[in-house]
C-alpha positions as CSV (number, residue, x, y, z in Angstrom):
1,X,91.0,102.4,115.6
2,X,87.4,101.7,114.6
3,X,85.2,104.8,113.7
4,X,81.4,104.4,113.6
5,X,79.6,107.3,111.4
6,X,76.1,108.0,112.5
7,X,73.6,110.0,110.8
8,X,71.2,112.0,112.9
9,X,67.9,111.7,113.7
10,X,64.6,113.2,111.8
11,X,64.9,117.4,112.3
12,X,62.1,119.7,111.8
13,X,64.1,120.6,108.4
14,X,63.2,117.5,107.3
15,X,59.5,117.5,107.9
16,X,59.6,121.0,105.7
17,X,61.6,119.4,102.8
18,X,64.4,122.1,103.2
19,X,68.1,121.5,102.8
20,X,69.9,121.8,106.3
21,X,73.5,122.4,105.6
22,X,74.7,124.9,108.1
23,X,70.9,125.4,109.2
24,X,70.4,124.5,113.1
25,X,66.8,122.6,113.3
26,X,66.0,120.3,116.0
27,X,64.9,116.6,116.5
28,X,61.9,115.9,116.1
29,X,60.0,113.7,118.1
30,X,60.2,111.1,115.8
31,X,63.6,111.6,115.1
32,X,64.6,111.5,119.3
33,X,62.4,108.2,119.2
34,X,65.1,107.1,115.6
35,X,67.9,108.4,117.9
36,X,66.8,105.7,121.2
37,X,66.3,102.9,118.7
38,X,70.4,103.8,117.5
39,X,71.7,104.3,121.0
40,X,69.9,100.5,122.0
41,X,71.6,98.9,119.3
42,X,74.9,100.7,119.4
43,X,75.2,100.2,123.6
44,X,74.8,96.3,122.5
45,X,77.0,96.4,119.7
46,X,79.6,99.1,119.2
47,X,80.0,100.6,122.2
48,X,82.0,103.7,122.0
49,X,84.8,105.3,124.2
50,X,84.2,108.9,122.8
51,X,81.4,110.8,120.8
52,X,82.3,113.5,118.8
53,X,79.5,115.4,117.4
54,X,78.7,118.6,116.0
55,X,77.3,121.1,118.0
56,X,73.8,121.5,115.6
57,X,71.4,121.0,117.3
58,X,70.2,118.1,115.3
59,X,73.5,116.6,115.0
60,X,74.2,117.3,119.4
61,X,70.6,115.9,120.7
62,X,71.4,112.8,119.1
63,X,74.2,112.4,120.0
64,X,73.3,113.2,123.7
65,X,70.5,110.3,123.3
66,X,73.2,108.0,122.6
67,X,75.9,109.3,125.5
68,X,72.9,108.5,128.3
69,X,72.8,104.8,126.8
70,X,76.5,104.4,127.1
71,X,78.0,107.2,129.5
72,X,81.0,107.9,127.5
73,X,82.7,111.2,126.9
74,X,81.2,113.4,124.6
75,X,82.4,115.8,122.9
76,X,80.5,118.5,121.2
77,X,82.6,120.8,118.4
């Protein structure tokens, strides 16, 4: 088994300097642009058979961005 860690993209917690932890911010656009770039390259190169992703919203819209490239399960806990 091969796991493939992916940090999310930029969040609106980032923008404000603030420490996220359980905090549930958004993409930003930037960060949804950061999160196409990823899915592009990861489609190519590692393409999963499952996503597992936190439900944050930071954390689940990117992982959504990269679920369209592929159109493998995701699943969101």
């Amino acid at each position: 088994m091969e796991l493939l860690v992916i940090r999310h993209g930029e969040s609106e917690a980032d923008l404000l300097e603030v420490h996220e932890g359980r905090a549930d911010f958004p993409l930003t656009e930037v960060g949804e642009t950061q999160a196409r770039k990823m899915a592009a390259t990861v489609a190519k190169e590692y393409p999963p058979e499952i996503i597992l992703a936190s439900t944050l919203k930071r954390a689940s819209g990117t992982a959504k961005i990269l679920q369209e490239a592929i159109g493998c399960e995701l699943k969101c806990t």
